[in-house]
Backbone and ligand atoms as CSV (ligand in chain L), in Angstrom:
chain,resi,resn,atom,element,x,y,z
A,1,UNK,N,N,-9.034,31.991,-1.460
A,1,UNK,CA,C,-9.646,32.287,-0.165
A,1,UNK,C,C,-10.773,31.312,0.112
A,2,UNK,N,N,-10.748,31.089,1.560
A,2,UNK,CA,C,-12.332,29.531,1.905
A,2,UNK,C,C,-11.977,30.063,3.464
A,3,UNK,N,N,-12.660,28.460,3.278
A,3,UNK,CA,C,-12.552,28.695,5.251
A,3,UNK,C,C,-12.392,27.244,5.476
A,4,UNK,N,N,-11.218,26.853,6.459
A,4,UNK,CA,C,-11.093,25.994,7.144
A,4,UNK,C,C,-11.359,25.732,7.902
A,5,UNK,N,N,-11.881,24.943,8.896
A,5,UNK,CA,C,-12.220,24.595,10.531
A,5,UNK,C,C,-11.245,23.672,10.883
A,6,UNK,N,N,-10.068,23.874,12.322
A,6,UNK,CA,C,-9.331,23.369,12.891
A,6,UNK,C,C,-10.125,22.766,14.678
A,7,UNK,N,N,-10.437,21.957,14.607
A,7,UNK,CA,C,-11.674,21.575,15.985
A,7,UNK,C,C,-10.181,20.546,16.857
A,8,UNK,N,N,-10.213,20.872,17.969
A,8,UNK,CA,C,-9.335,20.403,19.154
A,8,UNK,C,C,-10.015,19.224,19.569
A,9,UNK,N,N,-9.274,18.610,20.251
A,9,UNK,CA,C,-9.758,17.244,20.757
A,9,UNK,C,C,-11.194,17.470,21.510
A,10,UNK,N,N,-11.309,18.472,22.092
A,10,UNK,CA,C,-12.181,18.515,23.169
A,10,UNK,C,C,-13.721,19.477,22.122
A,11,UNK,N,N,-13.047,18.788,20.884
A,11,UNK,CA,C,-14.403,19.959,20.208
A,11,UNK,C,C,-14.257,21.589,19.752
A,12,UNK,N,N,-13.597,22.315,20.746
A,12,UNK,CA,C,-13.360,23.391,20.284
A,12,UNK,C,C,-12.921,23.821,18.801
A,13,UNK,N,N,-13.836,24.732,18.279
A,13,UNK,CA,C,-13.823,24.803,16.990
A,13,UNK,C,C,-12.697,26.129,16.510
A,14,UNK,N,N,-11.792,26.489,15.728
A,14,UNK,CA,C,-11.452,27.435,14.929
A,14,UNK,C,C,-11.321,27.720,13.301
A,15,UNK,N,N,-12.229,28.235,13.162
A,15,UNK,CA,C,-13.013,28.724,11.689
A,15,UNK,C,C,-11.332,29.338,10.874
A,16,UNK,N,N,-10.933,29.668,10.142
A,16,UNK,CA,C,-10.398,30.392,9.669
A,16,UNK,C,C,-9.673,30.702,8.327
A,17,UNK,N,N,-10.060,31.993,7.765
A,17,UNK,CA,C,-9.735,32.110,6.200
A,17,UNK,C,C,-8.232,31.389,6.099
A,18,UNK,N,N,-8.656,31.012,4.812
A,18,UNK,CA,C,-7.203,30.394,3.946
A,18,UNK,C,C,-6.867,31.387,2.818
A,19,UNK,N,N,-5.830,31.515,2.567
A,19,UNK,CA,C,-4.887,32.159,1.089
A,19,UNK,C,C,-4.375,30.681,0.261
A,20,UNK,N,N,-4.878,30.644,-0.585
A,20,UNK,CA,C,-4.705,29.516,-1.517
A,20,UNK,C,C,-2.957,29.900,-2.135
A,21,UNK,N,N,-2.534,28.514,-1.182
A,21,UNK,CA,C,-0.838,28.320,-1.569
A,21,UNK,C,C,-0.589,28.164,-0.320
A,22,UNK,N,N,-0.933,28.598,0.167
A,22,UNK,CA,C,-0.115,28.688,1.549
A,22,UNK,C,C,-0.097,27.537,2.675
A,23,UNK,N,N,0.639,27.017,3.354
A,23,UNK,CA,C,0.687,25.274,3.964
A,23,UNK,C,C,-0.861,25.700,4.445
A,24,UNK,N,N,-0.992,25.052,5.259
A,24,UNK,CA,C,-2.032,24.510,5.702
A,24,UNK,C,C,-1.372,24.423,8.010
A,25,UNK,N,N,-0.112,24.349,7.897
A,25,UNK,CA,C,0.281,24.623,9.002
A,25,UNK,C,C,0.591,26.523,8.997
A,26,UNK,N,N,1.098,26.899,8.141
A,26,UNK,CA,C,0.818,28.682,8.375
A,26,UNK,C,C,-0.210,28.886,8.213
A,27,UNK,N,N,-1.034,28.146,7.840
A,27,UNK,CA,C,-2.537,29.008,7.568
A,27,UNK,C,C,-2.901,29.226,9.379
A,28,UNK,N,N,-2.582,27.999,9.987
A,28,UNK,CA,C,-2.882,27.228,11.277
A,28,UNK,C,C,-1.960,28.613,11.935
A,29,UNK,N,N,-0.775,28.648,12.363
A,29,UNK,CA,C,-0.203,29.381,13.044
A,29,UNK,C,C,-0.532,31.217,12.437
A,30,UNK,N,N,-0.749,31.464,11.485
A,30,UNK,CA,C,-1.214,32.802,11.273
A,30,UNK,C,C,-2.522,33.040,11.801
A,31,UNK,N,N,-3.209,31.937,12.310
A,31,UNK,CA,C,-4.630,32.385,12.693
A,31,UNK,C,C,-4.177,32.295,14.738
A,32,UNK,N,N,-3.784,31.444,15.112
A,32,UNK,CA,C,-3.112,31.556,16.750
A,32,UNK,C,C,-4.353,29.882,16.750
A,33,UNK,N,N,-4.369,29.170,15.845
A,33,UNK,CA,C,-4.859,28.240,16.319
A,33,UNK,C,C,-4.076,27.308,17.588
A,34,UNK,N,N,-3.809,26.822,18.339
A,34,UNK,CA,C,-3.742,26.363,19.534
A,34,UNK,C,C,-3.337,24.234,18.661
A,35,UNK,N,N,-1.876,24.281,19.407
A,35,UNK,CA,C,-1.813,22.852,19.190
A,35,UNK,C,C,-0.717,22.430,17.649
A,36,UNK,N,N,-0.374,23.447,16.701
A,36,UNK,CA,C,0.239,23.781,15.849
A,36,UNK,C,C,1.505,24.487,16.602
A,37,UNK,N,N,2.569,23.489,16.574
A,37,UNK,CA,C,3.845,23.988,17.135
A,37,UNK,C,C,4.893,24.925,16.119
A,38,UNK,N,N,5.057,23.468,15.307
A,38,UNK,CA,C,5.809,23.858,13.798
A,38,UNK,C,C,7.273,23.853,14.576
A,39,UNK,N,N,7.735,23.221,15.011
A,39,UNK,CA,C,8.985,23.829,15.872
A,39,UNK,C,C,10.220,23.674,14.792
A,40,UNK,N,N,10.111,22.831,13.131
A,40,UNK,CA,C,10.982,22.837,12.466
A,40,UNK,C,C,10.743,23.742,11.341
A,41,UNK,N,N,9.648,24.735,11.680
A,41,UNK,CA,C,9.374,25.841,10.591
A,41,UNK,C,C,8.734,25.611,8.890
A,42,UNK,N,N,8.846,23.897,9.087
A,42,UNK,CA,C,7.843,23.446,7.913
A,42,UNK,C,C,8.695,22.789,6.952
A,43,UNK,N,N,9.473,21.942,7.838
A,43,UNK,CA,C,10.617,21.170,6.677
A,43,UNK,C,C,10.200,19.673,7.055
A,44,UNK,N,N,9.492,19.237,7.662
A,44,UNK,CA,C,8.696,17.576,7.166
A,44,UNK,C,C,9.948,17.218,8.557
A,45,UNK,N,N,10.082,17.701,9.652
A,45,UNK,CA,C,11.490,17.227,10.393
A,45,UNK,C,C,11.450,17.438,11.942
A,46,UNK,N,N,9.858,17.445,12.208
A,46,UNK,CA,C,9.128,17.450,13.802
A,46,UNK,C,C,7.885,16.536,14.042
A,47,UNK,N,N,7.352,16.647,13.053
A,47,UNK,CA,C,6.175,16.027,13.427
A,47,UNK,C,C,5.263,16.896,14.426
A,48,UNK,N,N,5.871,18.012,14.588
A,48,UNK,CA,C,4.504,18.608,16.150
A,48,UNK,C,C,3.360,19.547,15.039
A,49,UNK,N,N,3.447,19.133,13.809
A,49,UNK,CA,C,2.075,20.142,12.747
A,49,UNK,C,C,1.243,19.009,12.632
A,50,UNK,N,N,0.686,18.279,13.145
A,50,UNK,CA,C,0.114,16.569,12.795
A,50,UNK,C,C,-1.156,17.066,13.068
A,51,UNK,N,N,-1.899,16.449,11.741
A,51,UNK,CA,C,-3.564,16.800,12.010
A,51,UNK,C,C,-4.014,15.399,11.599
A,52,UNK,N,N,-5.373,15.420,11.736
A,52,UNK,CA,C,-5.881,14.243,11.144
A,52,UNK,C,C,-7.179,14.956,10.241
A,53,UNK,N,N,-7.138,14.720,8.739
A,53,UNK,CA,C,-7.916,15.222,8.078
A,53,UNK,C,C,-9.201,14.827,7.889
A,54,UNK,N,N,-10.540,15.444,8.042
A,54,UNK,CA,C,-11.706,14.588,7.910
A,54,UNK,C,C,-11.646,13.661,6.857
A,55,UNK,N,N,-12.568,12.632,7.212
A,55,UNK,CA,C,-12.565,11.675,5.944
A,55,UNK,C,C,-12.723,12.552,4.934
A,56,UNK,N,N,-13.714,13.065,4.949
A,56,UNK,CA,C,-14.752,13.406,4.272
A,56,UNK,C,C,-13.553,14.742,3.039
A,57,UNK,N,N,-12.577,15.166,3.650
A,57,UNK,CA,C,-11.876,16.008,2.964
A,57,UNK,C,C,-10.285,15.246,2.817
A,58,UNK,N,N,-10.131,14.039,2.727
A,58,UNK,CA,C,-8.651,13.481,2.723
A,58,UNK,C,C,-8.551,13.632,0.760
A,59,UNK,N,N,-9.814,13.304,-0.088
A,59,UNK,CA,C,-9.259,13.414,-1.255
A,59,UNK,C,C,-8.437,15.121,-1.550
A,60,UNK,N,N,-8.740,15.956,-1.084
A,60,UNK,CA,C,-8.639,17.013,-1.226
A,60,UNK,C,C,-7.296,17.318,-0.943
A,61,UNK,N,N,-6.679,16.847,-0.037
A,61,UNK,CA,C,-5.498,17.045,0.475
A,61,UNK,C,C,-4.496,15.680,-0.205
A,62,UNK,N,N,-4.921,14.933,-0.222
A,62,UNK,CA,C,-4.300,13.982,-0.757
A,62,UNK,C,C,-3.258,13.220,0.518
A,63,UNK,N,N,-3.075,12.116,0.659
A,63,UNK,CA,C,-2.535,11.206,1.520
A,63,UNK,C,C,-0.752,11.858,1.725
A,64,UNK,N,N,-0.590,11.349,2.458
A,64,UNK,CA,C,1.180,11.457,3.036
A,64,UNK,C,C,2.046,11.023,2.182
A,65,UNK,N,N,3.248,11.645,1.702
A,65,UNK,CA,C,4.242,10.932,1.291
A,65,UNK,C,C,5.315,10.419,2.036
A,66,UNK,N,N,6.352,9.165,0.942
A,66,UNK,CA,C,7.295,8.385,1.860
A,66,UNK,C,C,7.815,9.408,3.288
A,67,UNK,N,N,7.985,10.386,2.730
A,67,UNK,CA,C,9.334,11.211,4.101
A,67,UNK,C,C,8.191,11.564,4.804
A,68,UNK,N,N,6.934,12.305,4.578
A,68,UNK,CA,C,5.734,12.731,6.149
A,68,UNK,C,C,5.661,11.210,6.499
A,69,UNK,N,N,5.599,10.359,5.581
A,69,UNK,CA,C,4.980,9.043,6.153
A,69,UNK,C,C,6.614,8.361,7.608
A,70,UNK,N,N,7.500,8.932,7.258
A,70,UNK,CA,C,8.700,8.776,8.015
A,70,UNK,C,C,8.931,9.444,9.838
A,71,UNK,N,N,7.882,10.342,9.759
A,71,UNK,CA,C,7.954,11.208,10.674
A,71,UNK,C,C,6.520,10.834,11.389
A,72,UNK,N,N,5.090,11.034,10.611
A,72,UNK,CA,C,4.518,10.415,11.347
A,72,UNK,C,C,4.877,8.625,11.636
A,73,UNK,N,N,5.192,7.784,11.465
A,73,UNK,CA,C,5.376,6.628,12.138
A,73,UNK,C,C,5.892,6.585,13.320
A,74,UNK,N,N,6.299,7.747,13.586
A,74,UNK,CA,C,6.965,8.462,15.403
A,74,UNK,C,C,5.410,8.811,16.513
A,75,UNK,N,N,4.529,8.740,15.494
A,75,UNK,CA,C,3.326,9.545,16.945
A,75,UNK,C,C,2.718,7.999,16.469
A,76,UNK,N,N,2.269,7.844,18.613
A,76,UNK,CA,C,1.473,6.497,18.271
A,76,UNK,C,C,-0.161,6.938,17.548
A,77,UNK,N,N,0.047,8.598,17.626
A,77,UNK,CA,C,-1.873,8.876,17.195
A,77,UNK,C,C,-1.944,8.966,15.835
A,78,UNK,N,N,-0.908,8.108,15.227
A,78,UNK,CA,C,-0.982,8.678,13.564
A,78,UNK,C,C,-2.193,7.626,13.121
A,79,UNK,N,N,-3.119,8.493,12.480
A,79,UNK,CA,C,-4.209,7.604,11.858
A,79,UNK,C,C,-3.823,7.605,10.392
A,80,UNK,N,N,-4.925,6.746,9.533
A,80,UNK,CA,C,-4.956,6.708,7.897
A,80,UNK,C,C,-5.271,8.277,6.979
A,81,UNK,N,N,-5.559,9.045,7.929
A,81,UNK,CA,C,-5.538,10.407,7.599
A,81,UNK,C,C,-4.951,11.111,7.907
A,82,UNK,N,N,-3.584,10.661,9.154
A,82,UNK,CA,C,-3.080,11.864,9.218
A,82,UNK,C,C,-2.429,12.534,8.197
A,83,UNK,N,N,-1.860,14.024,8.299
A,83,UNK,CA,C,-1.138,14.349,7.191
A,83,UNK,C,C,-0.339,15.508,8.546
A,84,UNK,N,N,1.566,16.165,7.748
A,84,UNK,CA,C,1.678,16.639,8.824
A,84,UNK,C,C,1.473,18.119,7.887
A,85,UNK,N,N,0.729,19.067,8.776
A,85,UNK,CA,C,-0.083,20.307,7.366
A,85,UNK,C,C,1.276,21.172,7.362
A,86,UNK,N,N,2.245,20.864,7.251
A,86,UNK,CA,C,3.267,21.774,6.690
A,86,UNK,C,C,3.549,21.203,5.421
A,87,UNK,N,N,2.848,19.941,4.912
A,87,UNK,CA,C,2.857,19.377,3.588
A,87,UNK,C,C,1.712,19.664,2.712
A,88,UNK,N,N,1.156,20.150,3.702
A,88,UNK,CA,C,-0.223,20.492,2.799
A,88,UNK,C,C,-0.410,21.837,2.521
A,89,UNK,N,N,-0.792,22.062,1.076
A,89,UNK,CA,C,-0.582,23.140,0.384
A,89,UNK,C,C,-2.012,23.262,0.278
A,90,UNK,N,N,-2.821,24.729,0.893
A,90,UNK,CA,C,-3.957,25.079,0.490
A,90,UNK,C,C,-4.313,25.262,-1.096
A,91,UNK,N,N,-5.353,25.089,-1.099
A,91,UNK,CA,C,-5.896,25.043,-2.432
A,91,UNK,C,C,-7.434,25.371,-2.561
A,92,UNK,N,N,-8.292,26.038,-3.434
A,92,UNK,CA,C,-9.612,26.243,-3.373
A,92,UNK,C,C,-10.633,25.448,-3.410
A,93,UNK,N,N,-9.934,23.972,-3.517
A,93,UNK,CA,C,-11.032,23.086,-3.468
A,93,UNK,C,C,-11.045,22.587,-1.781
A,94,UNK,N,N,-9.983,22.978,-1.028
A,94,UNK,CA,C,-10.437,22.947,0.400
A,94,UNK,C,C,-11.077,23.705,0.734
A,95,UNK,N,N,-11.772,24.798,0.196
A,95,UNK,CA,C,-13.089,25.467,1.211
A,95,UNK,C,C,-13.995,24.409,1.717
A,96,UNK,N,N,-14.295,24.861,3.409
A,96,UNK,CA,C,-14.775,24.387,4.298
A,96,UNK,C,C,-14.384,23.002,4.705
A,97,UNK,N,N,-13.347,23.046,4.248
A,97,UNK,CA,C,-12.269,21.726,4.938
A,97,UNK,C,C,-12.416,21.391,6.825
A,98,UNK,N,N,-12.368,20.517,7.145
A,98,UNK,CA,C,-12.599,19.684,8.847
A,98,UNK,C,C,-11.077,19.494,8.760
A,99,UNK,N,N,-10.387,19.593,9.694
A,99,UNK,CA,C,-8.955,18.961,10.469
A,99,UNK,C,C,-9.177,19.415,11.556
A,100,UNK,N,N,-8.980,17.903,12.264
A,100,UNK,CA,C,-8.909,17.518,13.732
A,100,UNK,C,C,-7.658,17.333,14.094
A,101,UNK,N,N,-7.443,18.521,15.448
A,101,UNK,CA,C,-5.918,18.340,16.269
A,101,UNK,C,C,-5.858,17.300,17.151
A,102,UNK,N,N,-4.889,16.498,17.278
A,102,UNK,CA,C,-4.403,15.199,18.401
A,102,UNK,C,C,-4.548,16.064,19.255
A,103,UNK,N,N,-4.558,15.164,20.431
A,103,UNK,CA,C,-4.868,15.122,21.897
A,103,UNK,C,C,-4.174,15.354,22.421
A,104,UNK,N,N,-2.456,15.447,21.937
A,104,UNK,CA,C,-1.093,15.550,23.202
A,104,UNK,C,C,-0.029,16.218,21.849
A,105,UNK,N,N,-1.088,17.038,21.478
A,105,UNK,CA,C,0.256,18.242,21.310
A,105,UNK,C,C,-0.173,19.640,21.401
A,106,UNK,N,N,-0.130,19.984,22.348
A,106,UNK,CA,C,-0.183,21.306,23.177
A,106,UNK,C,C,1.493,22.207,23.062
L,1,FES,FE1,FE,7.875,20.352,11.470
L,1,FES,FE2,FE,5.692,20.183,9.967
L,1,FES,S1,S,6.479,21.906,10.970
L,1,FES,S2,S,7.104,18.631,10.456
């Protein structure tokens, strides 16, 4: 258990407990965060779960692999942090983790 913050382009902040194991995109859609589609249910095969992880928390999550790295190369907003959080597996060393939602996925 921690707390994540999911902040929208425009700043808007959403705080919300984590269950350690659980993606990091259900953590996102069990809370009604806004911008988390998931439209392939968390098989690395949409790209619409795309966050960009604070610097400051990318060791924590650890970088993209070949196949996320396959899917993001499809959004022109993919930065050096993105990750897509249906790959990312909560864990207790993300308490008080930053991920920032792109701008054009509503
Ligand atoms: Fe489809 Fe993450 S939910 S790629």
């Amino acid at each position: 258990m921690g707390n994540i913050t999911f902040v929208e382009h425009d700043g808007t902040q959403h705080t919300v407990v984590f269950e350690e194991g659980k993606s990091l995109m259900q953590t996102a859609i069990d809370n009604l965060v806004p911008g988390i589609d998931a439209d392939c249910g968390g098989s690395c095969a949409c790209g619409t779960c795309h966050v960009f992880v604070d610097p400051d928390w990318i060791a924590s999550t650890g970088t993209a692999g070949d196949e996320e790295l396959l899917m993001l190369d499809m959004t022109p907003e993919k930065m050096a942090t993105s990750r897509l959080s249906c790959q990312v597996q909560t864990s207790v060393e993300m308490d008080g983790m930053i991920v920032h939602l792109p701008e054009f996925q509503m």
